[in-house]
C-alpha positions, 0 to 999 in steps of 0.5 A: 401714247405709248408708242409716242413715248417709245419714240421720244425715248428711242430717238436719241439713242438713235442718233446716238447710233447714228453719231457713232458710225458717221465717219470723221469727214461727215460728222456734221450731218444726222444721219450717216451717208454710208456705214462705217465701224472704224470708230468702235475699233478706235474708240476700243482701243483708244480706252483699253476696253478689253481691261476695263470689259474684264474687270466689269464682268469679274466685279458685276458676277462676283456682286450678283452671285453673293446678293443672290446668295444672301438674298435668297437666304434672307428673303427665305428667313423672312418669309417662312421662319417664325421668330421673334422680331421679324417685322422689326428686322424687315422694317429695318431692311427696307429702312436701308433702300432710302439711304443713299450710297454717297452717305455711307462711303466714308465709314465703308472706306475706313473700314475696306482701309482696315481691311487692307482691301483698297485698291482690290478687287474686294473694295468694288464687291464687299459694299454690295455684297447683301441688297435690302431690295433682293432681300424683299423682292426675295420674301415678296416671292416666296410668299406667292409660292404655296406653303403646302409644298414645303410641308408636303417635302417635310412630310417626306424627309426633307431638310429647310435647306433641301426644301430652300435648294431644291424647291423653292429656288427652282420656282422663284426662278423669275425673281432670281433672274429678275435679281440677276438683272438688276444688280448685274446692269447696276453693278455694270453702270457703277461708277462711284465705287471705281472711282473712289475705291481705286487708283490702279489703272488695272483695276478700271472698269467700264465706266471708269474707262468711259468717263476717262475716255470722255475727258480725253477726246471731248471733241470727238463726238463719232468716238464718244458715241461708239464708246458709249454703244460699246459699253452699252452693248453687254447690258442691253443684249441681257436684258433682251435674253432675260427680259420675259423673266425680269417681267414675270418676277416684277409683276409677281412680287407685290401679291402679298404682303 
């Protein structure tokens, strides 16, 4: 039954695949009769994919370092420090997973128009800076992680912080590349936030150049396929390089709760 459901799942990207490296004369066909990458060459610089490739990368790392960052504060504070509220705060965390960005993109316009920051590289990074979900995927896993090591390292003269840095960052390595993947690919398949955020050409991104690219060569189906494999590329390659970790993260964050 898997394997059923991996064939249903692979088999348009392979025709896809397939589409992108038909030459223009042969496109009527499934399968290619011989081999041809000119349509990733035109299709990359008809889009100007080597701006758009730059910008994703810039915005994609910026965003996942910061949530990375806060998340990691965050998820620590929740799962290791005793205040007063800190159920409320988590429930108030995880009331935010189910708010849909499209509702909040006109307070955060107004006030990335305030900011002076529209049409900037901050417009695309600073809405996403701080995830509810890498906040509690974060607290899932430090709660897995033995309180004995932390009071062991206090007991030899360690800080919170040092304890946070130099301990539990280095075990909660599966959530942060877990972390990692997420936000980078969801920050890679962005399209809302280029699209209403900006309006400067040199501000496009991968998405943004694809959807452009698609409006102007509706027809030409090769180049809209290898558009698509090129913009895919990236992402599919890192979650290959990360994917045992990614696995290992998800399975281990749902211990305790």
């Amino acid at each position: 039954m898997l394997f059923c459901g991996a064939i249903l799942v692979l088999l348009p990207l392979a025709v896809a695949l397939a589409k992108s490296l038909i030459p223009p004369s042969a496109i009527s066909g499934i399968f290619p009769p011989r081999l041809t990458f000119a349509n990733y060459r035109e299709a990359w610089e008809r889009a100007n994919f080597w701006l758009a490739f730059a910008n994703s990368t810039v915005v994609a790392l910026a965003v996942t370092a910061l949530q990375t960052l806060t998340s990691s504060l965050g998820g620590y504070a929740l799962a290791r420090l005793q205040f007063r509220g800190r159920q409320i705060v988590l429930v108030g965390i995880l009331a935010t997973l189910v708010i849909p960005f499209q509702l909040l993109v006109i307070p955060i316009f107004l006030v990335l128009k305030w900011l002076g920051a529209i049409d900037t590289y901050a417009a695309l990074i600073l809405p996403s800076a701080v995830s509810g979900f890498g906040i509690f995927l974060m607290r899932q896993y430090f709660l897995t992680i033995p309180v004995e090591l932390e009071e062991a390292a206090a007991l030899d003269g360690a800080t919170r912080w040092q304890i946070l840095w130099r301990i539990l960052l280095p075990l909660a390595r599966p959530a942060l590349v877990t972390l990692f993947l997420f936000t980078f690919i969801g920050e890679w398949n962005d399209l809302f936030k280029p699209l209403i955020f900006t309006t400067r050409p040199e501000l496009k991104t991968v998405q943004l150049a694809l959807a452009q690219f698609q409006e102007q060569f509706t027809s030409r189906w090769e180049l809209l396929m290898a558009a698509v494999g090129i913009a895919t590329f990236p992402v599919t390659v890192l979650f290959a390089i990360g994917q045992r970790q990614f696995i290992r993260g998800i399975a281990s964050t749902g211990i305790k709760n």
